[in-house]
ZADOTOR-708529 format. One record per residue (C-alpha): residue in three letters; x, y, z. Coordinates in steps of 0.5 Angstrom, whole numbers, plus 500, padded with zeros to 3 digits. Example, Ala and Ser with C-alpha at 12.3 -4.5 7.8 and 13.67 -1.06 7.14 Angstrom:
residues 2
ala525491516
ser527498514
END
This chain:
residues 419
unk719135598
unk724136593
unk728143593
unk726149588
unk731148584
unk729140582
unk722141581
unk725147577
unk729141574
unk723137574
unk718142570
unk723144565
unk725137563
unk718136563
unk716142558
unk722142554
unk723135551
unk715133553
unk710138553
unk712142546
unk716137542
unk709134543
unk706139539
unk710141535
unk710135531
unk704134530
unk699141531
unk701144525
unk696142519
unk700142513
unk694142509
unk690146511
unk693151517
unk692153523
unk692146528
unk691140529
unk689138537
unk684132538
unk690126539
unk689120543
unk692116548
unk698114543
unk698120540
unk693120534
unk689123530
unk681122531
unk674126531
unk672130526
unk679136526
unk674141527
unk678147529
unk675152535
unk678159535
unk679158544
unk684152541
unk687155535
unk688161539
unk691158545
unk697153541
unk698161537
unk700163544
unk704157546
unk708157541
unk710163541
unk710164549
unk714158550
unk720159546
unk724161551
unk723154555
unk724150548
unk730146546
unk735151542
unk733146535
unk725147536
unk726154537
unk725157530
unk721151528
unk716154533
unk716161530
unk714158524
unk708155527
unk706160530
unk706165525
unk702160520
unk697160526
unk696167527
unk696168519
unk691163519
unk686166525
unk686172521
unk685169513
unk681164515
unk677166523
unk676174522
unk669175519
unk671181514
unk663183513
unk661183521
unk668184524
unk670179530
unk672172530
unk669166527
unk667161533
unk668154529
unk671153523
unk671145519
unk678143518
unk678145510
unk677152513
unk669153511
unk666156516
unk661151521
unk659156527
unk660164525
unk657166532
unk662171536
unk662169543
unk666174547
unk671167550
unk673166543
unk675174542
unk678174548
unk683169546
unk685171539
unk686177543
unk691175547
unk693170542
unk696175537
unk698181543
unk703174545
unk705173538
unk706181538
unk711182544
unk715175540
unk715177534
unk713184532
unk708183527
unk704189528
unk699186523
unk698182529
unk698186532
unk692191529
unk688184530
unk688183536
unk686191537
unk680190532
unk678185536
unk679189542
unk674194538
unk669190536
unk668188543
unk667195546
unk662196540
unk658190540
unk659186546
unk659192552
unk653192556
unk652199557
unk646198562
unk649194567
unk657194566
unk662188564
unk660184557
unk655180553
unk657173553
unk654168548
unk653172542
unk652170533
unk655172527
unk651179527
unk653181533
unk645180535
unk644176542
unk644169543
unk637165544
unk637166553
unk636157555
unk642154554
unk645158549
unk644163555
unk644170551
unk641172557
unk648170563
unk654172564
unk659168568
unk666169572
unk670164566
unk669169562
unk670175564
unk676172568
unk679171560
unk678177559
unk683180564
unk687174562
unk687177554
unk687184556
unk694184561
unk697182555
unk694186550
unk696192555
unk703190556
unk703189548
unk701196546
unk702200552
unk695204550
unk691208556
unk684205553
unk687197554
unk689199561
unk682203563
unk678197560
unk683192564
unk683195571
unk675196568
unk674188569
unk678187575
unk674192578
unk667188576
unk670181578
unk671183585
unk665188586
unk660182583
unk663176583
unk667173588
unk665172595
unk671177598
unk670175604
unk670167604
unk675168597
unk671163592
unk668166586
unk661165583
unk659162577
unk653164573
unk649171573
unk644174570
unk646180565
unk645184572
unk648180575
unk644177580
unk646170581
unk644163577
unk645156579
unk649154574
unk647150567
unk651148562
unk652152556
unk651151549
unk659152546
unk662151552
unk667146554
unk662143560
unk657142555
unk662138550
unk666135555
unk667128552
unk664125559
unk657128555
unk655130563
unk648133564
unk646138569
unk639135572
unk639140578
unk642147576
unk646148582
unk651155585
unk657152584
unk665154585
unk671152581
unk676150585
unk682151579
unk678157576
unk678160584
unk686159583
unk688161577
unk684167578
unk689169584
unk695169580
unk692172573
unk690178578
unk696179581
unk699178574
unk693184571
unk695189577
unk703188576
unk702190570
unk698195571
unk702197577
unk697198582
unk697192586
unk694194594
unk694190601
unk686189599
unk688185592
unk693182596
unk688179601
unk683177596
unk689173592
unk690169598
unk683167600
unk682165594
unk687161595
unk686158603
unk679157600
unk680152595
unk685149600
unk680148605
unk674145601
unk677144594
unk684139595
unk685132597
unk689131603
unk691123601
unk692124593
unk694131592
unk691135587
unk683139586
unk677137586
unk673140580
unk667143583
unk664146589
unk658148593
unk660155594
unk664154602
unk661147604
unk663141601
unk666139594
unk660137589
unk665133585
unk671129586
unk674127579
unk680131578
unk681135570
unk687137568
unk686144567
unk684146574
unk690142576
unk695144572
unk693152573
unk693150582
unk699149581
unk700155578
unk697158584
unk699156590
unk707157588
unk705164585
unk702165593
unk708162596
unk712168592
unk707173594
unk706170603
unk712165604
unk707160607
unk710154606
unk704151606
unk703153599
unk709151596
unk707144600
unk701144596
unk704147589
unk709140590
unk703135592
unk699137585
unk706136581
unk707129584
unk700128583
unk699131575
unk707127573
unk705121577
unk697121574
unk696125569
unk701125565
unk703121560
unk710121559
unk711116554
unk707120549
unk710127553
unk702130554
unk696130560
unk691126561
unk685130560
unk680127566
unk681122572
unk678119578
unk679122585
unk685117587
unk688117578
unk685112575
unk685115568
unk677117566
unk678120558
unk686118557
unk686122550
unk692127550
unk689133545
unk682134543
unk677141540
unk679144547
unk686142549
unk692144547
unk699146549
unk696152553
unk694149560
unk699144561
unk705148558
unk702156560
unk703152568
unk710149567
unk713155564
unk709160569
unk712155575
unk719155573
unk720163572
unk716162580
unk722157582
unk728160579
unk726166584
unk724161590
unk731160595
END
């Protein structure tokens, strides 16, 4: 293995003169606003440009969370692409009539699904309190509140605690079945951690912090598996649990391997199990309220995903797991590879067990070897087990800068503390 400091290198060079010159110029629609995300293997164009409130808002919070990791010449060209894209969420995403963002818009701005659902809230959230803390646009700001408040009046569920879900443009529940009025999930709620931490650290305000420390206590008390360290994945609005189905307006159900789930079953995801270790310890910090419990949850989740969800011969995470017996399915995607390696190191930091490191270090060599394609400066989206690419496009209505450019920079400030 390579020292700390040169996979700091390593990362740095990959995010500075890879990761954000590849959006950077292409991401900002000069015709319409907002972004462009859906690029192929040789960095093109293609599909439809639809533009999804997850995506739009995730490249807001790239572009303004990123800038301390860019070259000096990009840097205020990155200000500008992010205050455009947070003006476009609020001129064109917001539904001045209901209240809450739009799901789906076309490329031309006309609205294709004005469906509120909590994922996309929660990510326009956390996409203008970062745009906040960069710029200190406090209309950005009132935004971010806005749709704080509206979650707390529409989407809580005051009967059995933690938040609706799938939900249309009235604020009324979607149909149960795929469109699963009638589920709740860990993926979800875990984004509201992620949104409320940085809206938290944004406005300093009590109720931000109550309704953080709110979601953190949920996710433990109903879903995880806190002595074995995986979560679950699907429950129902009581939360007893689901096998799992795929979702209508979620990215499982849109993935471009147009997968179908003939036999719902009780998964785990190894990359959401990691990622949620580090987005808690990160919610606790800034709540100044990490204990010796929290902290053990943060490493079973992390042994757990060694245990089951991460190949010893290639490196890297499975996608999907059968609660705490075998992997379910071998291919490897970018996202849970890109936020493990987040994990592992952030675990490394907290134990100092090299066995963390050593995995933070084979994911890496994995995803620089396999997953990214260094002659166009982004991931690949999806491979098979030993990288072989499977979906080579580089951006789609899903993926922008947030996974491969969050986990970079996140692993940097990690090694610049690592001896």
């Amino acid at each position: 293995m390579k020292t700390a400091a040169e996979y700091r290198d390593d990362l740095s060079n990959i995010l500075c003169n890879k990761i954000i010159p590849f959006w950077l110029e292409r991401a900002v629609d000069t015709t319409y606003g907002g972004y462009l995300t859906s690029f192929n293997e040789t960095g093109e164009l293609f599909g439809s440009l639809e533009k999804n409130i997850v995506t739009q808002s995730r490249m807001v919070w790239g572009f303004s969370n990123l800038i301390p990791f860019a070259r000096e010449k990009d840097k205020t060209n990155m200000k500008k692409a992010a205050s455009q894209g947070a003006r476009f969420l609020i001129d064109c995403f917001w539904d001045t009539e209901f209240g809450g963002f739009y799901w789906l818009l076309n490329r031309d701005t006309t609205v294709k699904d004005p469906a509120k659902l909590t994922y996309g809230q929660s990510f326009a959230i956390y996409a203008l309190s970062e745009y906040y803390l960069m710029s200190k646009d406090t209309q950005a700001l009132e935004y971010a509140k806005k749709g704080f408040d509206c979650l707390q009046k529409y989407a809580t569920d005051t009967l059995h605690g933690g938040y609706f879900e799938n939900i249309e443009r009235d604020w009324s529940l979607s149909p149960s079945g795929n469109y699963a009025g009638d589920r709740k999930s860990l993926d979800i709620h875990m984004h509201l951690l992620e949104a409320y931490t940085t809206l938290y650290a944004a406005t300093g305000e009590h109720i931000h912090a109550r309704k953080l420390r709110e979601v953190y206590d949920l996710i433990i008390r109903y879903m995880v598996n806190k002595e074995k360290g995986y979560g679950y994945n699907q429950f129902d609005l009581d939360f007893n649990k689901l096998p799992a189905i795929n979702i209508q307006r979620t990215w499982n159900a849109e993935r471009e391997s147009g997968e179908k789930i003939d036999n719902p079953t009780d998964t785990t995801s190894y990359g959401h199990n990691v990622e949620l270790s580090w987005l808690a310890d990160l919610a606790l910090k800034t709540l100044n309220e990490r204990s010796i419990t929290d902290t053990d949850l943060m490493r079973k989740l992390l042994d757990h995903a060694l245990e089951y969800g991460y190949d010893y011969e290639f490196g890297g995470v499975y996608r999907d797991g059968i609660a705490d017996t075998k992997a379910l399915i071998y291919d490897k995607e970018w996202w849970q590879n890109f936020e493990a390696m987040t994990g592992f190191l952030n675990g490394y930091i907290l134990f100092g067990d090299k066995k963390y490191f050593k995995a933070f270090a084979n994911t890496w060599e994995f995803i620089t070897t396999y997953f990214l394609n260094h002659e166009q400066g982004e991931s690949r989206q999806l491979l098979k087990r030993s990288g072989q690419p499977l979906i080579s496009n580089l951006g789609n209505a899903w993926k922008g800068i947030y996974h491969t450019g969050r986990a970079l920079a996140e692993c940097i400030k990690r090694l610049n503390c690592c001896k």
